[in-house]
Backbone bond lengths (Angstrom), bond angles and torsions (degrees), N, CA, C in turn:
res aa  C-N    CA-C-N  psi(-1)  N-CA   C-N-CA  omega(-1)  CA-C   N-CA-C  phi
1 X - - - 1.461 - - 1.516 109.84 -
2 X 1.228 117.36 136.45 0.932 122.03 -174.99 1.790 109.72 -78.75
3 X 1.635 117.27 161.08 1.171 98.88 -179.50 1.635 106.72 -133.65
4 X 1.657 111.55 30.81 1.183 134.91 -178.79 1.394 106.37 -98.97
5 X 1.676 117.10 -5.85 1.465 104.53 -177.99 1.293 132.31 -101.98
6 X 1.281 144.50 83.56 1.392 161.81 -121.68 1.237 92.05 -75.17
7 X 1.437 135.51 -49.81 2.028 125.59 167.37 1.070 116.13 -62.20
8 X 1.637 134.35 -56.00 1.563 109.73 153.54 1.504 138.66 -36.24
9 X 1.001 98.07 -50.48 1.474 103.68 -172.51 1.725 119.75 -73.47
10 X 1.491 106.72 -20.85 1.707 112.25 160.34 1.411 93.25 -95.41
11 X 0.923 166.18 3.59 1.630 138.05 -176.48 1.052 107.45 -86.72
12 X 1.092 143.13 23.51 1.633 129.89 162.89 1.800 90.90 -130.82
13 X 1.005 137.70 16.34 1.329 141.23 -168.87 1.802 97.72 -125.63
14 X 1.564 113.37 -30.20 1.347 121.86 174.27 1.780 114.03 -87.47
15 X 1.563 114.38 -38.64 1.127 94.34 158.18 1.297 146.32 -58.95
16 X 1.842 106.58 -26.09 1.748 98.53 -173.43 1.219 109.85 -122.67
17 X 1.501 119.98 37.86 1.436 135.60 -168.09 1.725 101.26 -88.30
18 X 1.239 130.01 -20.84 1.609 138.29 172.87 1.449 108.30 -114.85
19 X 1.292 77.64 107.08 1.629 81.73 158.39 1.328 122.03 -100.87
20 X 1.491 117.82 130.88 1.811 124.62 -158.60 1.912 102.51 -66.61
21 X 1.495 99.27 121.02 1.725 97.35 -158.03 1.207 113.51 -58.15
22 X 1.489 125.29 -10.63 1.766 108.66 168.22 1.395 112.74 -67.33
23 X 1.271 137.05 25.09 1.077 154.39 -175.98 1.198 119.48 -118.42
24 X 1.391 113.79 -4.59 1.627 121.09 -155.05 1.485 69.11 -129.67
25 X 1.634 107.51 162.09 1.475 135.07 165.11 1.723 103.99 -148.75
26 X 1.761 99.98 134.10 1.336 84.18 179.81 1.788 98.55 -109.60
27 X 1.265 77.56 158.96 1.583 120.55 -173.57 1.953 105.76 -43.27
28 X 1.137 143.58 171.77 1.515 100.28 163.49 1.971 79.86 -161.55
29 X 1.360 113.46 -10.89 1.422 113.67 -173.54 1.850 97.13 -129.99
30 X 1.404 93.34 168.76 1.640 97.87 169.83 1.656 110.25 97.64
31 X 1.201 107.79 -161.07 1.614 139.84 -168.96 1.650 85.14 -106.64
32 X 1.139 132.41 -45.25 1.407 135.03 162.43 1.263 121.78 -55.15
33 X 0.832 128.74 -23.74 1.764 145.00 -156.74 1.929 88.91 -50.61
34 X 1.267 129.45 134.12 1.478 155.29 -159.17 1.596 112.72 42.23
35 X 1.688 108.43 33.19 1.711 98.69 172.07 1.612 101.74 -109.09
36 X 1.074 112.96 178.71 1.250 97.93 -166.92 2.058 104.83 -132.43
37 X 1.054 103.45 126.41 1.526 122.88 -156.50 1.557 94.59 -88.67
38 X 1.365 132.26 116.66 1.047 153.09 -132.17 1.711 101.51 -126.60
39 X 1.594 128.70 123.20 1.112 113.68 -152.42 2.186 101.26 -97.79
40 X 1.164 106.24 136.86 1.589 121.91 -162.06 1.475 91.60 -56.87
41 X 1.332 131.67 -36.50 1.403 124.31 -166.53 1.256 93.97 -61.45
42 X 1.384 131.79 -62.67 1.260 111.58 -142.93 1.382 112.39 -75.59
43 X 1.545 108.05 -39.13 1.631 104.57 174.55 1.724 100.52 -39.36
44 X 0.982 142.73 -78.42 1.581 126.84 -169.48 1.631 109.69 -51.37
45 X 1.731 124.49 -15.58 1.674 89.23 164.57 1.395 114.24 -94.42
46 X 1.238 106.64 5.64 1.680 120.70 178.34 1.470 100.73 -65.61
47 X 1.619 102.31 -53.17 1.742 93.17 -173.80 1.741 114.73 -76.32
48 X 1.594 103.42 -29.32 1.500 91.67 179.59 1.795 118.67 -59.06
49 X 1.117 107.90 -31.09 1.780 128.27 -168.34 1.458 89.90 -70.18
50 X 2.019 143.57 -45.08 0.854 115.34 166.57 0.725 157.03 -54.41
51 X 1.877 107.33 -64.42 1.650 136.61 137.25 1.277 143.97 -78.41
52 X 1.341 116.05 23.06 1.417 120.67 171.43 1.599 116.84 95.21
53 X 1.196 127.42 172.28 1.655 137.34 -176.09 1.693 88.49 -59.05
54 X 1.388 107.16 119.08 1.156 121.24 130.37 2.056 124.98 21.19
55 X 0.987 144.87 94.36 1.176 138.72 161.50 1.945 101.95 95.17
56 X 1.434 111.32 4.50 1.143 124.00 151.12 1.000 142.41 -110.54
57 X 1.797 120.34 -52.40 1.282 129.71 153.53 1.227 115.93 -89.47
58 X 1.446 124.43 16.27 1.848 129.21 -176.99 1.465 104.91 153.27
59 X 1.502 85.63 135.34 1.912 103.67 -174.35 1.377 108.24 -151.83
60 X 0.999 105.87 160.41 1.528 101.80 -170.44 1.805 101.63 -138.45
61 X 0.823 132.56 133.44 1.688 119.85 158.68 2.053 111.85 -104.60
62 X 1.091 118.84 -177.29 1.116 154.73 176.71 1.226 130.56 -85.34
63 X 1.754 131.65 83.55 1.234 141.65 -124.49 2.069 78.70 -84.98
64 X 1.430 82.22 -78.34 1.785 101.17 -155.03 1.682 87.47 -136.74
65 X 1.485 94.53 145.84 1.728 100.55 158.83 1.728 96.86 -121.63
66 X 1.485 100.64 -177.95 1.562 91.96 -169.84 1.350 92.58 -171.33
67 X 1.761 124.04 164.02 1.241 95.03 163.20 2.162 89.71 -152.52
68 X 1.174 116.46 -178.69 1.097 128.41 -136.17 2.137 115.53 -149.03
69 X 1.118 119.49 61.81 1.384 117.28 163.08 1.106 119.48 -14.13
70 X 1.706 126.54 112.95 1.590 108.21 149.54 1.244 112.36 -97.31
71 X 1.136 110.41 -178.51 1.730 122.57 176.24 1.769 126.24 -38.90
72 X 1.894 94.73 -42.41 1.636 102.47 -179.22 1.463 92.33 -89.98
73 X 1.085 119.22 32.46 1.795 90.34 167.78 1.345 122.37 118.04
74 X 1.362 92.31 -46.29 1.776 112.74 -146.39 1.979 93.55 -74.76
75 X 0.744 101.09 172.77 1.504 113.70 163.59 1.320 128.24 -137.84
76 X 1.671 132.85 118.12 1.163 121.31 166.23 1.527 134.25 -91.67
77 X 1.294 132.93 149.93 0.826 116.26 173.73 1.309 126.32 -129.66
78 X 1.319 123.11 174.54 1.784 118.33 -142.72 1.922 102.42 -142.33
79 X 1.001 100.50 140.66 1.789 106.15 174.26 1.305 127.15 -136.07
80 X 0.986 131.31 87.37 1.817 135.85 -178.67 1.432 108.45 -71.15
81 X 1.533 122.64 100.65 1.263 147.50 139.76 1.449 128.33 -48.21
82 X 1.365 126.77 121.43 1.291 135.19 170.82 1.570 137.40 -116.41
83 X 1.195 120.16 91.37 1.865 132.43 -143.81 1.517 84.21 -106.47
84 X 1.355 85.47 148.80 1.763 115.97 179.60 1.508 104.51 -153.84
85 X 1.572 114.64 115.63 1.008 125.95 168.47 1.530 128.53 -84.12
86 X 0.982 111.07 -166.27 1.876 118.98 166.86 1.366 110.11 -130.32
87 X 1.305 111.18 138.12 1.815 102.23 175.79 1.553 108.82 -144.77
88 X 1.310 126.86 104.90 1.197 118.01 171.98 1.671 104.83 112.46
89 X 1.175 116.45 -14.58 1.349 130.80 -152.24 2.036 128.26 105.59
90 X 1.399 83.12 2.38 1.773 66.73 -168.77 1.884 93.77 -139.88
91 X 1.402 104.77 126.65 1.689 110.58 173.41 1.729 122.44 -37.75
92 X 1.048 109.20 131.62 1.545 126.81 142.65 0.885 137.26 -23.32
93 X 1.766 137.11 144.98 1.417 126.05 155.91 1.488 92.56 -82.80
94 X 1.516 127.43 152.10 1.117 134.43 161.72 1.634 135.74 -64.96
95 X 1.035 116.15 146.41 1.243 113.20 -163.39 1.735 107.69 -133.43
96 X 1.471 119.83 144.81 1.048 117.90 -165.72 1.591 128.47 -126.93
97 X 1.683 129.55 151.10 0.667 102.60 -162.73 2.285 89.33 -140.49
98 X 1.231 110.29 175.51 1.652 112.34 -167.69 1.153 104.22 -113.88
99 X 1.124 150.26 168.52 1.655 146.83 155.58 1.716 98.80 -173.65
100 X 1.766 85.54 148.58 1.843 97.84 -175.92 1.388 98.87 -132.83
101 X 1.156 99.31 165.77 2.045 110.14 176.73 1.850 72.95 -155.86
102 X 2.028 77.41 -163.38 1.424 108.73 -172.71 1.213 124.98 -116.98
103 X 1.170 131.69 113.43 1.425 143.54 177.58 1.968 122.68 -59.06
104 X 1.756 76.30 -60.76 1.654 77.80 174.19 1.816 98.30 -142.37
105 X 0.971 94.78 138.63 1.616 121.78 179.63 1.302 127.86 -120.55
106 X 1.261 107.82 137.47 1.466 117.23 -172.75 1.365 120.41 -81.90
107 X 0.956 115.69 128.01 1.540 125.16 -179.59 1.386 129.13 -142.02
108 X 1.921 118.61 109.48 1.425 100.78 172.13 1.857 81.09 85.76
109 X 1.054 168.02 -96.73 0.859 168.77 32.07 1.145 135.10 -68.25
110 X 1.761 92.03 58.45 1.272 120.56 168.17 1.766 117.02 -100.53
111 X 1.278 111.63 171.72 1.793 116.13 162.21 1.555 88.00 -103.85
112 X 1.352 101.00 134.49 1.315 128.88 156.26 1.693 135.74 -104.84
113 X 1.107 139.48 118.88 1.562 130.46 -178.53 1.452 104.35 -67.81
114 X 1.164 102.91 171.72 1.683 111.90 -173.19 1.620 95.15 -165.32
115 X 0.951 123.00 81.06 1.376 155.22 149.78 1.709 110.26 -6.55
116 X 1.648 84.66 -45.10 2.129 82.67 -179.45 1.279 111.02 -118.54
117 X 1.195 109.11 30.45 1.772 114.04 167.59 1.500 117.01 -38.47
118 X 1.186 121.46 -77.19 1.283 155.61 148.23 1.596 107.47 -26.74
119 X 1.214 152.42 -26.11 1.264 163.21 -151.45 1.538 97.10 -116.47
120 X 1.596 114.87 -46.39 1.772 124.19 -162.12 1.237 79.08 -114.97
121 X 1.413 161.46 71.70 1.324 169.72 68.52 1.337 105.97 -51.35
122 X 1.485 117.73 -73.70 1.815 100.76 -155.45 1.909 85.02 -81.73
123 X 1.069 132.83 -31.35 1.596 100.66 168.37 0.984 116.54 -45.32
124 X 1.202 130.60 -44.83 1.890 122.91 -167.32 1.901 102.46 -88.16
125 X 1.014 100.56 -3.36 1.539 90.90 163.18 1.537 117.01 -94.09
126 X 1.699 109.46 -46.78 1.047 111.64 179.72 1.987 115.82 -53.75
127 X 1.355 105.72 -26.06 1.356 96.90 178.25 1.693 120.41 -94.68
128 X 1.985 104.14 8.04 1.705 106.62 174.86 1.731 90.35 -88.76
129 X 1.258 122.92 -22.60 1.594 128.02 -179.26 1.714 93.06 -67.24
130 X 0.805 106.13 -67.57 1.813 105.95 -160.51 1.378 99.93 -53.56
131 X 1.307 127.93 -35.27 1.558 117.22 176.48 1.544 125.80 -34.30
132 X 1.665 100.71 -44.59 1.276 106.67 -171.42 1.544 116.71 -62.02
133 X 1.101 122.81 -21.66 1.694 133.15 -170.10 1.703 107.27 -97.62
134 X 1.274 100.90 2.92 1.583 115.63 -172.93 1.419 126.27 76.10
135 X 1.568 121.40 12.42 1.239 119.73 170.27 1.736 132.09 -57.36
136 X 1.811 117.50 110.19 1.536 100.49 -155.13 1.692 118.75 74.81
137 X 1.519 118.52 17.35 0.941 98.23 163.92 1.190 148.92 -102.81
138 X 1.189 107.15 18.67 1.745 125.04 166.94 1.474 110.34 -68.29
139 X 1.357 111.18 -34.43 1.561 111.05 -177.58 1.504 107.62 -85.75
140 X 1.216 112.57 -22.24 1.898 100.96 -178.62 1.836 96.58 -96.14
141 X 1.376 114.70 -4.11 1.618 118.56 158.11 1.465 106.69 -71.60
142 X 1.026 121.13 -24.23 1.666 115.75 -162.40 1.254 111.88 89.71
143 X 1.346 136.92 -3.50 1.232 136.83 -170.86 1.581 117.88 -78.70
144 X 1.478 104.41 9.25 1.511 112.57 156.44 1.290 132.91 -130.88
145 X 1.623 103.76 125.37 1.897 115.91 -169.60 1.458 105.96 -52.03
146 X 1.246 121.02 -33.23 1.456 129.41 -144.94 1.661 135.75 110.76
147 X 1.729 87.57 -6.39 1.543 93.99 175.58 1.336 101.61 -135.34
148 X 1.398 109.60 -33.92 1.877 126.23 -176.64 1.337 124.53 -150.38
149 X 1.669 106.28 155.88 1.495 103.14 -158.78 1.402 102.26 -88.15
150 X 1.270 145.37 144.63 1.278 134.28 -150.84 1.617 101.73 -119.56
151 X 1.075 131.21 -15.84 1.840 134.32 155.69 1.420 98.22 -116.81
152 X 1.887 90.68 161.71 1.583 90.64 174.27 2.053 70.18 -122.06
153 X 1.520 118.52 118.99 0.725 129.03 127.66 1.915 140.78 -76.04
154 X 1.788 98.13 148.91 1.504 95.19 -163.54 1.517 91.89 -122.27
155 X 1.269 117.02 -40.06 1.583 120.24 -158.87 1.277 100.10 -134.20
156 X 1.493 119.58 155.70 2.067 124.58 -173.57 1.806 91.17 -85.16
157 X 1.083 135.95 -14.61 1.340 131.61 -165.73 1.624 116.09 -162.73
158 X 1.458 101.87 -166.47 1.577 102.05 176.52 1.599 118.00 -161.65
159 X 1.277 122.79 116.73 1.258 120.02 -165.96 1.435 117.14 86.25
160 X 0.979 137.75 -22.60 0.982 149.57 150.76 2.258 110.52 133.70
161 X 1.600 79.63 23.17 1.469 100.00 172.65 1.293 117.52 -121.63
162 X 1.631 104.90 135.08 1.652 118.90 -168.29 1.653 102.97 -78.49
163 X 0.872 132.41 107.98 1.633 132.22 166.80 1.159 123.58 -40.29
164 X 1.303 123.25 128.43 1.203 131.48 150.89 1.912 134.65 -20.88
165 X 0.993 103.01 155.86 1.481 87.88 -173.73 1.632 115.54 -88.45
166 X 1.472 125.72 107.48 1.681 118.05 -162.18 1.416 105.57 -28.07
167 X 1.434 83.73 144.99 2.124 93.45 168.10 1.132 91.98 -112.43
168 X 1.599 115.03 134.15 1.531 137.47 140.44 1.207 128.23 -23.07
169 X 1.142 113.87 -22.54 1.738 136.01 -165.19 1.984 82.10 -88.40
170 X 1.405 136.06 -62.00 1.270 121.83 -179.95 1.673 117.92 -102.44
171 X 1.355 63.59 123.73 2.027 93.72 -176.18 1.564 99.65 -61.51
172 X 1.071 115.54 -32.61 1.976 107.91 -165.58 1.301 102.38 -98.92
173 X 1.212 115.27 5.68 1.981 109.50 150.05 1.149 119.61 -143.49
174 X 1.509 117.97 45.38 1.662 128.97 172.49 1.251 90.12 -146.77
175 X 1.248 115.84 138.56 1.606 114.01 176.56 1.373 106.17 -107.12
176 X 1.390 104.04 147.64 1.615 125.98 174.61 0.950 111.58 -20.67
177 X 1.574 131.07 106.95 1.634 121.40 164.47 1.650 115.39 -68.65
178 X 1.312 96.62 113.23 1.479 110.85 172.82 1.641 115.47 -76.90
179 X 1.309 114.11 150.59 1.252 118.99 173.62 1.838 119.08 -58.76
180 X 1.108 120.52 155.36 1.535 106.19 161.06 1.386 133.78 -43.02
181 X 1.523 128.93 108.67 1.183 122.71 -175.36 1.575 114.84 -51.30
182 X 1.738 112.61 137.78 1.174 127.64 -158.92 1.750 101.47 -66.45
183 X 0.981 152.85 148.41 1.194 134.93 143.83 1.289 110.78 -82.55
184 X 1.455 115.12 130.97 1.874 125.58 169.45 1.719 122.99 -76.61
185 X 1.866 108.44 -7.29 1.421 99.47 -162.69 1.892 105.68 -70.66
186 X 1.154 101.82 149.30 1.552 84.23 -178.19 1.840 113.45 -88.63
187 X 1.092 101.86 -178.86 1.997 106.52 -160.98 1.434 97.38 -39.17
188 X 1.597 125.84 -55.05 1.326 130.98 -146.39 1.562 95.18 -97.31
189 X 1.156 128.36 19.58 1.576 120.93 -178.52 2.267 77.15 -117.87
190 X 0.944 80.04 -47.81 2.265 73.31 175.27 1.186 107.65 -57.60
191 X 1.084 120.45 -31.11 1.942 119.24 -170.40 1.328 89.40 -82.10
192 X 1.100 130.82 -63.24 1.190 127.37 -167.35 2.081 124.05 -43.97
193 X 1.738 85.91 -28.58 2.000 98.69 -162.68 1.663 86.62 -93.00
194 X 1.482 121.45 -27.75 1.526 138.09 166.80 1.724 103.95 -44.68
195 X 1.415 113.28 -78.43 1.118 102.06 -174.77 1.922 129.38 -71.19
196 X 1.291 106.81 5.69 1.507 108.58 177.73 1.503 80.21 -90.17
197 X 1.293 131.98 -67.35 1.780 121.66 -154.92 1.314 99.80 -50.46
198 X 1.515 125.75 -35.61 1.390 105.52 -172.00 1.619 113.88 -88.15
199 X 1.216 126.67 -4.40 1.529 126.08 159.50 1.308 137.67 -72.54
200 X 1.831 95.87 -12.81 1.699 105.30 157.34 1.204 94.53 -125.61
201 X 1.246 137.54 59.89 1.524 123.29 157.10 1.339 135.65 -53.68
202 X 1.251 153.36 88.31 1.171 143.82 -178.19 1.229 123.66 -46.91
203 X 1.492 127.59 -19.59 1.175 137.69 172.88 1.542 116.06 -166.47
204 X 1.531 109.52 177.81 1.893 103.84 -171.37 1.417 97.49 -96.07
205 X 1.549 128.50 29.61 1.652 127.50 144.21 1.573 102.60 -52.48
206 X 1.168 129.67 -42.41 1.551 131.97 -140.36 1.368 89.77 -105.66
207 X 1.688 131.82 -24.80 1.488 121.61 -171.82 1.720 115.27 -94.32
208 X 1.829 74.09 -31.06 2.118 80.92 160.76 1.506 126.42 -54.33
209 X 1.569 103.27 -58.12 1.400 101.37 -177.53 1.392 131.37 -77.01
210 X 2.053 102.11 -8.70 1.562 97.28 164.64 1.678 125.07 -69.30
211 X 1.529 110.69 -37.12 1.155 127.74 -150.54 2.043 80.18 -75.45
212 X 1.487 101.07 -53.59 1.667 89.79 179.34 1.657 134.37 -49.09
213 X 1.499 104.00 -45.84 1.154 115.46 152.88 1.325 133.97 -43.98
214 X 1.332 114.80 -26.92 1.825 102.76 -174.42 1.929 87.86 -116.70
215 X 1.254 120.15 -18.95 1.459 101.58 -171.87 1.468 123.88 -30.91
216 X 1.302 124.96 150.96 1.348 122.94 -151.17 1.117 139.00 17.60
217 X 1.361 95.29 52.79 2.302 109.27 162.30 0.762 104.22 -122.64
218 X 1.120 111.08 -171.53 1.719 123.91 -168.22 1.548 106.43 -75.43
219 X 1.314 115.45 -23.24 1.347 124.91 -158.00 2.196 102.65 -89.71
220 X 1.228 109.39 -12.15 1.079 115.22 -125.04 1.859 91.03 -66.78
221 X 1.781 103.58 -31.62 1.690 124.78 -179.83 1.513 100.90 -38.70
222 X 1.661 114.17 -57.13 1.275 95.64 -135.72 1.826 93.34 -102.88
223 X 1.648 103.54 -0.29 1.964 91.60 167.98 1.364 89.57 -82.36
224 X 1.353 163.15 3.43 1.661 147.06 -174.50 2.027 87.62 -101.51
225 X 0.923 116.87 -25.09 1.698 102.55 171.38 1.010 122.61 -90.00
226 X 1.656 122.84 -15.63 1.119 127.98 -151.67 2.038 77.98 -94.38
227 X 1.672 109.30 -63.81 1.072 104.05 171.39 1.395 129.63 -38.42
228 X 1.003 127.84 -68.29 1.614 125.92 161.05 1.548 130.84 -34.59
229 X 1.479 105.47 -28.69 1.673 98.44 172.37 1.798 114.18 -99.99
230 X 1.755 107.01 19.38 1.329 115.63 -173.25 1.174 99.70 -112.45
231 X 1.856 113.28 -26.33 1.597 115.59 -168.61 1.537 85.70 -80.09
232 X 1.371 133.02 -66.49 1.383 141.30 169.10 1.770 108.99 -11.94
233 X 1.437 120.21 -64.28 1.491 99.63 -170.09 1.098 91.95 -99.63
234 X 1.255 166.20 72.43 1.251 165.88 -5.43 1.239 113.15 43.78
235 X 1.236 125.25 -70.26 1.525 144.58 174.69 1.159 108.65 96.43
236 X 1.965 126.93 14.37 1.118 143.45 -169.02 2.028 98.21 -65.04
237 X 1.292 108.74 157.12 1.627 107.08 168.36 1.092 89.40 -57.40
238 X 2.013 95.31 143.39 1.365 103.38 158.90 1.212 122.73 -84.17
239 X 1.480 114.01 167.03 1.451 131.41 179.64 1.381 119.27 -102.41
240 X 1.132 101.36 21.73 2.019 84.69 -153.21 1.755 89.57 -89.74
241 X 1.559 123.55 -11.86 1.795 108.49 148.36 1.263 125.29 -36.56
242 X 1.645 121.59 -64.36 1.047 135.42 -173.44 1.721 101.06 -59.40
243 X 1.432 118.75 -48.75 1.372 109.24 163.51 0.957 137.50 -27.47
244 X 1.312 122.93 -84.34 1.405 137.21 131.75 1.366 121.01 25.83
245 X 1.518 94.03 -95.66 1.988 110.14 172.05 1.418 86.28 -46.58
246 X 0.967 145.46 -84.06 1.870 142.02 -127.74 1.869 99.83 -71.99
247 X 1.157 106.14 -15.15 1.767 108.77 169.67 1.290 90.62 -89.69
248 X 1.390 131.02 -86.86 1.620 131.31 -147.02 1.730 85.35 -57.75
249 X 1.097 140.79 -69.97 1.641 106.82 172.03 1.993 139.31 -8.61
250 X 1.388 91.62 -55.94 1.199 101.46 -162.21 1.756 89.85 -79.16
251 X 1.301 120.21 -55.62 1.710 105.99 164.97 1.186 126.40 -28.63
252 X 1.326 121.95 -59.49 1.267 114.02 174.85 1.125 150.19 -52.11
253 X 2.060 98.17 -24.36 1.381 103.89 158.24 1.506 129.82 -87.89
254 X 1.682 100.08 0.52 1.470 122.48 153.16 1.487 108.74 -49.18
């Protein structure tokens, strides 16, 4: 096979480059907050639909797991995955990818076990591996708002020249900047996606921006408990100052 041919050589990078957005979830708390978290199943029917069932047309094994002390206690742990496909009829050199979760977690200021540390490791590796073949890669391109993919890219270039970066100045190769897509969920379907992010919060990034987000709604009581009994088994400083002020605030403009 030749490896001069720019349609061969993206066509398996063009098939699993979209992922169909009920598949996508967006992000709504965090350092993540508007990326959109991409669901692990499908990346594996993405690869079976290219190359076939699993351990025939593509397999992967399990390099090393490992795991890693931080300072509070906790421990993470890490798994390097190594996938080898088939293309054309004939195997791959393998290619590899890293992913970490959490083993033991602090809570309450306690250590906690976490049972699928190790389980949500080689998933998140197996899907830094699939990147390379282009699986989901319109969304780690940016090429998704959150509702739609905004180019239909085919090829990284043309002629064997990398393009320039569009100018604004031409309308017929920059596309229309659209406004922020509306979200449709209604208040109590947000409270609702509000209080799951804040029951695994990884940190009080996610309790800040709920409590900001709902301040003065109806909802606003029960994200300040929900937050507070997350900072609590957490064993994170409490907030219930900042509470506090952010009520006697809102009285006052009572």
């Amino acid at each position: 096979m030749s490896n001069q041919n720019p349609i061969t050589n993206l066509k398996i990078w063009n098939d699993v480059k979209q992922t169909p957005t009920n598949f996508l979830k967006k992000i709504e708390f965090g350092y993540l907050k508007g990326k959109s978290d991409i669901n692990p199943q499908w990346r594996l029917m993405a690869m079976t639909q290219a190359f076939g069932p699993v351990g025939h047309g593509w397999t992967y094994r399990i390099v090393r797991t490992w795991s890693e002390t931080a300072p509070s206690g906790s421990v993470m742990c890490f798994a390097e995955v190594a996938v080898k496909t088939k293309f054309e009829g004939a195997w791959g050199e393998e290619f590899s990818g890293v992913g970490g979760s959490e083993i033991v977690e602090l809570a309450k200021g306690q250590l906690k076990a976490n049972d699928e540390g190790y389980k949500k490791a080689v998933t998140d590796a197996l899907g830094v591996a699939f990147k390379a073949i282009g699986v989901a890669a319109d969304v780690y391109l940016g090429n998704y708002d959150g509702s739609k993919y905004l180019y239909e890219y085919d090829h990284a270039y043309q002629e064997g020249q990398v393009p320039a970066q569009p100018q604004n100045s031409n309308p017929q190769q920059q596309p229309v900047q659209q406004q922020k897509p509306k979200d449709n969920r209604t208040q109590e379907q947000l409270y609702n996606d509000a209080l799951n992010a804040i029951k695994d919060a990884p940190d009080t990034k996610i309790l800040n921006a709920a409590m900001k987000k709902f301040k003065g709604t109806l909802y606003e009581a029960g994200i300040k408990n929900a937050c507070c009994a997350r900072a609590d088994m957490m064993g994170w400083p409490i907030k219930q100052a900042q509470l506090n002020q952010n009520s006697n605030q809102q009285a006052m403009h009572h």
